[in-house]
N, C-alpha and C positions, 0 to 999 in steps of 0.2 A: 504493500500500500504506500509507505513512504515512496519506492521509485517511481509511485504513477504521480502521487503529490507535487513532486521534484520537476516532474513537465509539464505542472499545473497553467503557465505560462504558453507554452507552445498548444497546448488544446484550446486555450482563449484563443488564441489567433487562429487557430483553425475553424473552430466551432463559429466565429466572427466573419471570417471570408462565405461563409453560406447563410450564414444568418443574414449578411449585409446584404449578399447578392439576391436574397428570397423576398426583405423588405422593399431595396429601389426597385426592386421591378413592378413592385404595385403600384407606383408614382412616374417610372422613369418615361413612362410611353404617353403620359399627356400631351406633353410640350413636343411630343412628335406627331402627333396627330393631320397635323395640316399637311405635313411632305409626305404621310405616308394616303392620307385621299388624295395625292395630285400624283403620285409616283404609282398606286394602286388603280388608282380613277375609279375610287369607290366613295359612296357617299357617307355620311356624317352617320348615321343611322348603323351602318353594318361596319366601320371602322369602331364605333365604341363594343362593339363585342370585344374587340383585338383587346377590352381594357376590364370588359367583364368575367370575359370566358377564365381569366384567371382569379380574378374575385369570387368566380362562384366555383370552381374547383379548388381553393383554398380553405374557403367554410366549408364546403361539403365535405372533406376529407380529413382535416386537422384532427378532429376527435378521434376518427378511425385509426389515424396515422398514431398518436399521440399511443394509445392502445397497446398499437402491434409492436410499436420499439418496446412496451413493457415485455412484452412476450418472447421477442426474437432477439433481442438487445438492439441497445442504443446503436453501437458502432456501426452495427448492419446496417440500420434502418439510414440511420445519417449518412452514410456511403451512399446507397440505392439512391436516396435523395439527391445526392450532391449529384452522382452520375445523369440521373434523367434530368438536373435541370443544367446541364454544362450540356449534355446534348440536343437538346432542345430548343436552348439558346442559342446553337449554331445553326440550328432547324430554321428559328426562325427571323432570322441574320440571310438566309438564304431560300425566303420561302416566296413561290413563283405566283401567289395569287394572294387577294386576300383571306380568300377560306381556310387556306392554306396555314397560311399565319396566326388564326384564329384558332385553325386544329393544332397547330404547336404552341399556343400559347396555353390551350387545357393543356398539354404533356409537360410546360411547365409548372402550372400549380400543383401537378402532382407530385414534385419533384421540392417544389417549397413547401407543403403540407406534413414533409419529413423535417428540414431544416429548421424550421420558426419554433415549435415544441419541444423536438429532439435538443437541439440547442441548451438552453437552461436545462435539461437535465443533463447531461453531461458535465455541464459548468461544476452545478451540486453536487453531484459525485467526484471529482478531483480534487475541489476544494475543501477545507476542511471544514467544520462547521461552524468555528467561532469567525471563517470569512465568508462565509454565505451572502452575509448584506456586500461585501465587498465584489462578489462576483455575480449579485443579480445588477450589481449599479453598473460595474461596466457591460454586461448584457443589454442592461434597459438605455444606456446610454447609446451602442451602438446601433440600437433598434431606432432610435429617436431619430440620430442623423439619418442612417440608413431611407429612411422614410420621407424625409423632410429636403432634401438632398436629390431625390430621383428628379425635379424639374428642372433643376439647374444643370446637373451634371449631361440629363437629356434634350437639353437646351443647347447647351456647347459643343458635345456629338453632334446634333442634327445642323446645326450651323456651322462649324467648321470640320465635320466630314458627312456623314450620310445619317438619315435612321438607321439603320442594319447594323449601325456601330452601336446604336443600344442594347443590340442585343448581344454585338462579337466581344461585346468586353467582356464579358462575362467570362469566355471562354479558356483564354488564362488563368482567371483568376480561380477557375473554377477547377481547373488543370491540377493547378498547385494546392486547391485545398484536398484533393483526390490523393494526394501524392504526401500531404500532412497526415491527412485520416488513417491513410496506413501503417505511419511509420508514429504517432504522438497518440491519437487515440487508443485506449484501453479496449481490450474486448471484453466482455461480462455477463453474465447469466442472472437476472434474476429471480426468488422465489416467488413466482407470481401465482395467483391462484386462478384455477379455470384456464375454458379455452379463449377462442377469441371472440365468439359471440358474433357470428355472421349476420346473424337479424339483426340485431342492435345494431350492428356498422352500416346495415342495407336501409333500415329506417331514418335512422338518424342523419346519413347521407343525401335521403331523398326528400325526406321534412325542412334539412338547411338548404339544400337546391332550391325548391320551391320557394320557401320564405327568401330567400335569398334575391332568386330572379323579380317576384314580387316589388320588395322594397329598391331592386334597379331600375327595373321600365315603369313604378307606379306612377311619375311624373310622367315622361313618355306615354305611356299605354292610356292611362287617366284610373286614377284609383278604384272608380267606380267600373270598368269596363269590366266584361264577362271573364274576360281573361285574368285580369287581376284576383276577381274576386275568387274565382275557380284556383286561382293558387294558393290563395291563404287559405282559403277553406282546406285546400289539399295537404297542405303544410300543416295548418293545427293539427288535422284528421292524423297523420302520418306521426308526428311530432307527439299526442297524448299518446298515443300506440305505441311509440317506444318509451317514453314512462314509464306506462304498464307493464312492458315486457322487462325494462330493466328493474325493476322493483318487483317481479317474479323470478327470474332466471338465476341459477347460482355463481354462474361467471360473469356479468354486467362488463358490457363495456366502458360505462363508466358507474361508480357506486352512487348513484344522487343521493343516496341520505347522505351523505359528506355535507350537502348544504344547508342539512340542519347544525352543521359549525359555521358559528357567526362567523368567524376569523375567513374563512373561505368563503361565503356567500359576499360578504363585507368586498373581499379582493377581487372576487368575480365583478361583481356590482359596480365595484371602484372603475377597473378595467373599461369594461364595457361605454360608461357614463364619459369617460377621459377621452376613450378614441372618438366617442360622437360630437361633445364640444371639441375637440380638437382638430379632427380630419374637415368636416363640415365646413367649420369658419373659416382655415384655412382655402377651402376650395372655393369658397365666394371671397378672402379677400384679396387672390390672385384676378380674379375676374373683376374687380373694382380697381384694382391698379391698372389691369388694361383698362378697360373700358368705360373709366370714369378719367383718373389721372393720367391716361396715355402714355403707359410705357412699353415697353414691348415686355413681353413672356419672358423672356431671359431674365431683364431688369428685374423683375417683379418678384421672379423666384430667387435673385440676388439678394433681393431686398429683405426677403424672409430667411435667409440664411443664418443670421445671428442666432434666432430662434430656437435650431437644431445646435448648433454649436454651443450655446450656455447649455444645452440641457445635458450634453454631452457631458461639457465638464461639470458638470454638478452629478450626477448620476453616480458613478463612483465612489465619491467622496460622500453621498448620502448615502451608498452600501457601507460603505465602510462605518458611519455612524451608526446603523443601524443593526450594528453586531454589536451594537452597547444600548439600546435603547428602544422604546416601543415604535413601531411602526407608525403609529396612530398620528402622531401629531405633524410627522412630515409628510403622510398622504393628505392631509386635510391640510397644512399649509400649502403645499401643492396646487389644490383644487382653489385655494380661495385665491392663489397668483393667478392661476388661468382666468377666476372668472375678470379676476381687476383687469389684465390685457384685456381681456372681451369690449369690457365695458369703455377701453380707452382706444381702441380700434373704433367702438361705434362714434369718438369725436372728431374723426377725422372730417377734412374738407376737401372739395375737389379744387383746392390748391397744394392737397398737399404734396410734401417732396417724401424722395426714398428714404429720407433719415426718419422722418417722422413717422413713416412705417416701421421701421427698423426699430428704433429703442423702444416701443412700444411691442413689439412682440417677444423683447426680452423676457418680458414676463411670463408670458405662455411657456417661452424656457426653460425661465425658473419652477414654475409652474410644471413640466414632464419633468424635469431633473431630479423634483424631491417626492411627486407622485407617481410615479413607472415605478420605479425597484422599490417601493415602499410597500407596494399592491403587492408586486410579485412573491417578495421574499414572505410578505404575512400568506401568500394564500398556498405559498411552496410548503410554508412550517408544517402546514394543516394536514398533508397530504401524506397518506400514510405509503414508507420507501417503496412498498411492492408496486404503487400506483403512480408514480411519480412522473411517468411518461403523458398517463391520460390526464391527470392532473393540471402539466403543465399545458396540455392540448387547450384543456380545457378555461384557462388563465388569455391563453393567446387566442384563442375563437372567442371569447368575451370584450379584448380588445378592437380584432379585425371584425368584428360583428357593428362596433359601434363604429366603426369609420365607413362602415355599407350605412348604419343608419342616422349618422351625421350629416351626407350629403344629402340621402333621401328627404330626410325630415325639414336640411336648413334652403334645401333650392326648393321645397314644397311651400315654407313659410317667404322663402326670396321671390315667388312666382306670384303668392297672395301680396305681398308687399308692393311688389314694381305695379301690378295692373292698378292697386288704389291709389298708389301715387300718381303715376300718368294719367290717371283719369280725374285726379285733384288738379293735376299741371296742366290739363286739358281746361280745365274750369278760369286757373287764375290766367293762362292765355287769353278765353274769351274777355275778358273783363278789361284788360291790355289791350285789345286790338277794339273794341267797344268803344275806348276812350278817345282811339286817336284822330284829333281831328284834320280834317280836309280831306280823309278817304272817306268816298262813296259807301252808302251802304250794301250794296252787289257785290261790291269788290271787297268788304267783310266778311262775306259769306261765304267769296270766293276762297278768301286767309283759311277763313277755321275748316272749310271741306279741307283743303290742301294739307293743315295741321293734323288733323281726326287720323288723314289716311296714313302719312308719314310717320305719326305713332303708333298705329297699328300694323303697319310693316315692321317700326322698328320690334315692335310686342310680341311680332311674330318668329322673329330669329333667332337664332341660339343662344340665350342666356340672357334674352329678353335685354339687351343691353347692345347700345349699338355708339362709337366715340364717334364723336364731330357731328352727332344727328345735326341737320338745319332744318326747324320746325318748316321753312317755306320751300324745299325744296320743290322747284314743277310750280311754284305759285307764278302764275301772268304777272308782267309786268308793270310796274306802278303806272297807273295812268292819271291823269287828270281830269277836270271839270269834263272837258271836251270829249273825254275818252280815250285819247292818245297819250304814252309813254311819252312822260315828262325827265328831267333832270332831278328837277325836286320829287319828285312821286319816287324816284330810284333813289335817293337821300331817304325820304321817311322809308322807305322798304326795307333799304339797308337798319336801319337805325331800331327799325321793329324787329329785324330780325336777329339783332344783337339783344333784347330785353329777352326773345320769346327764346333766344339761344341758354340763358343764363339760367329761365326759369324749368329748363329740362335738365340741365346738366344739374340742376339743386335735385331736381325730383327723383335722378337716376342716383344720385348719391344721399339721398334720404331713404331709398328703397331696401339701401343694404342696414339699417338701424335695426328694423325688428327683428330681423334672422341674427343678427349679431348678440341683441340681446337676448333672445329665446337660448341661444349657446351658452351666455356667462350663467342664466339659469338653469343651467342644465349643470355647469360644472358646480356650481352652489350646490346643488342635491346631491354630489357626488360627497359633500363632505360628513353627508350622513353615512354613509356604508362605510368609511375612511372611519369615522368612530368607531365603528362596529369590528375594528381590527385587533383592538385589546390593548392590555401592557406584552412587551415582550414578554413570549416564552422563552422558559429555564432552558438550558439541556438537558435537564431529568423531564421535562413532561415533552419535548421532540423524541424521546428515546433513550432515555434513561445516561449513567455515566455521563462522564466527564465533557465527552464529545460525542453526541449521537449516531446511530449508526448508518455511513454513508450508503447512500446509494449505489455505490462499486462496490460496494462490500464483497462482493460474490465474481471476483476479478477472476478468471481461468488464464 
């Protein structure tokens, strides 16, 4: 045991090269989006599969995965993983259509549904247990960048070389962690009880599909539509049925009565509530930096880069605190950082600059840095060593659950948002153009058709948000008394079309206020399950003696 201790070092940086590479690729293919519809010549609609198809094979399978490394061991499992997603990545680096790239993109999530769980436990078994806080905080910290990170880094590939680089990078990197796992990682058996419970894996699979797909296309599809509602329904229906089954069967994929311990309901809870206000706000306020402040995509995920880098360095440093102290008060300091960024992101102006986005998302930083590895290591403590795999599955599907239901929920509130505003901006325009005098009253009529339609175009396009709207755009020419295009009539035109310019750009950037705030309250509620984490435990109640007993314990 001490000689696997001893390269406790070299399995971080292995375990970290598939962890990182499994996280940026949930983020890195946004900011490529536009060159791969114009290099594919496919539309907006079947390019975001290229961005689900691995979202929804990553909750579908994590729990399952999470499982089977209890069964088969970690090392295996985290190999198979690392192999199918280094080859896949080059799949789809080289893939001749889009469908194509969409069916290598599911061969990736199945390939990351090993890494993201397998991960943290492997950490926990090498290291020893009075570093547990120490090595879920650099965990949690490179999950953070990792994540936060994929716009940027897929920004600078797709501009200074191709998309297909987002996906070839990987493949070194992915070489070398192949080539670590064989030679640093431990191999290990452990006493696990039962088998693997194939129902369990087949329901559970197909209850987070459904639910899954659901909360993607509900904006899309419209929540109400047949199709939506036929998945939730299908999703409950499938979803209580593995309940049932797992709270009959003597091998459960995973034990749910474990969540009648607070300390892991609490971390589950925490988890989950974090990735929704966090993934969410962050995704609309890339879209307000473009499409409000005019920056380009690159800019924008620059601009939030501090973000990921404090949480980084604080992560760590609050495991390593957290090998001396309860969990409890640095996951709920955590939560009440993020909700304060929230709330000072909703002050922004559509004059503001990248600094003033920037030190403002500090917070949310600080905010993951002391709430990630706080959740984690209390809902790790909980988990008793033979379960340790499904556990952590199920830690990390409670995260990646809430970054599916962050964007769902905050572009549902951002959709409700932008139509009352625009149709309030609609209102104080009429009133504007009402006033102004020496225009005819025909050619008023004419302004506000012109306005109605031009925001309803704009209403109508992706992200309901469109930079440089001109309320007059196609509006005829100023004319005068006489009826003919004057000099002055093109002076008041101009002049109105700077007031009616101001009062949209106010409207598109008031739109993003209540989805920003429904987020900071979201993270507020998280600081209740963050109580629910306890004082630390002893290492007599983890497992009795001095040092509890690792998860490699059963090293072959």
């Amino acid at each position: 045991m001490e000689e696997i201790r001893s390269r406790k070092w070299m399995v971080l940086l292995t375990v970290s090269l598939g962890l990182f590479m499994a996280l940026l690729d949930a983020t890195i293919v946004n900011i490529a989006v536009p060159a791969i519809m114009t290099e594919m010549e496919a539309g907006v609609t079947r390019v975001s599969w290229v961005l689900n198809a691995y979202n929804l094979g990553l909750l579908a399978l994590i729990l399952a995965v999470g499982r089977l490394s209890d069964r088969l061991g970690q090392k295996r499992v985290f190999l198979a993983g690392l192999t199918l997603f280094t080859g896949f990545s080059l799949a789809c680096g080289l893939a001749p259509s889009i469908d194509w790239l969409i069916l290598f993109r599911v061969g990736q999530s199945v390939g990351a549904a090993a890494l993201i769980p397998v991960s943290l436990s492997i950490l926990l078994g090498v290291f020893p247990a009075r570093q547990h806080g120490l090595a879920t905080g650099l965990w949690g910290g490179i999950g953070a960048v990792a994540a936060a990170l994929g716009p940027t880094i897929g920004g600078a590939l797709t501009q200074y070389a191709s998309w297909n680089w987002i996906f070839f990078v990987n493949v070194p990197i992915g070489a070398a962690g192949i080539a670590f796992v064989l030679t640093f990682v431990p191999e290990h058996r452990r006493a696990t009880r039962g088998g693997l419970d194939p129902l369990g894996i087949g329901l559970s699979a197909a209850g987070i599909f459904a639910l899954t797909l659901a909360l993607i296309q509900g904006n899309g599809w419209g929540w109400t539509s047949p199709v939506i509602l036929g998945l939730l329904v299908g999703a409950a229906a499938l979803l209580v049925t593995w309940v049932l089954w797992e709270l009959r069967t003597p091998s459960p994929l995973f034990d749910l009565r474990l969540f009648g311990d607070r300390v892991f309901a609490g971390a589950s809870g925490g988890m989950l509530v974090m990735g929704l206000s966090m993934m969410g706000s962050m995704f609309l306020l890339v879209i307000y930096m473009v499409n409000v402040l005019g920056y380009s995509e690159l800019e924008a995920a620059v601009a939030v880069t501090p973000m990921p880098a404090l949480g980084a360095l604080l992560a760590p440093l609050v495991g390593k605190l957290l090998d001396h102290v309860s969990p409890r008060v640095p996951a709920a300091v955590g939560m009440l950082a993020m909700a304060a960024g929230l709330l000072l992101l909703r002050q922004l102006e559509p004059t503001a600059t990248l600094w003033d986005v920037s030190w403002r998302t500090l917070l949310l930083g600080a905010g993951l840095g002391f709430a990630m590895p706080s959740l984690a290591i209390a809902g790790m403590s909980a988990v008793p060593h033979h379960a340790g795999g499904a556990g952590s599955g199920v830690i990390n599907w409670a995260r990646q659950m809430g970054f599916v239901l962050g964007v769902a929920l905050l572009v549902a509130v951002f959709s409700h948002s932008m139509t009352a505003s625009m149709t309030d901006a609609v209102g104080r325009a009429e009133t504007i153009v009402d006033r102004q005098a020496g225009v005819p009253a025909p050619a008023k009529t004419a302004i506000m058709t012109t306005i109605e339609h031009n925001v309803a175009a704009a209403s109508a396009s992706p992200g309901q948000t469109v930079n440089g709207l001109d309320p007059l755009a196609g509006a005829p020419p100023a004319a005068g008394a006489s009826g003919a295009p004057t000099a002055a009539g093109g002076a008041l035109q101009d002049a109105l079309r700077t007031k009616l310019t101001s009062v949209f750009v106010a409207a598109r950037s008031d739109a993003f206020d209540l989805p920003l705030l429904v987020a900071a309250c979201v993270a507020l509620l998280g600081v209740a399950p963050a109580l629910l984490l306890g004082p630390r435990r002893a290492p007599a109640q983890r497992g009795g003696g001095d040092e509890p007993r690792s998860p490699l314990a059963d090293v072959v």
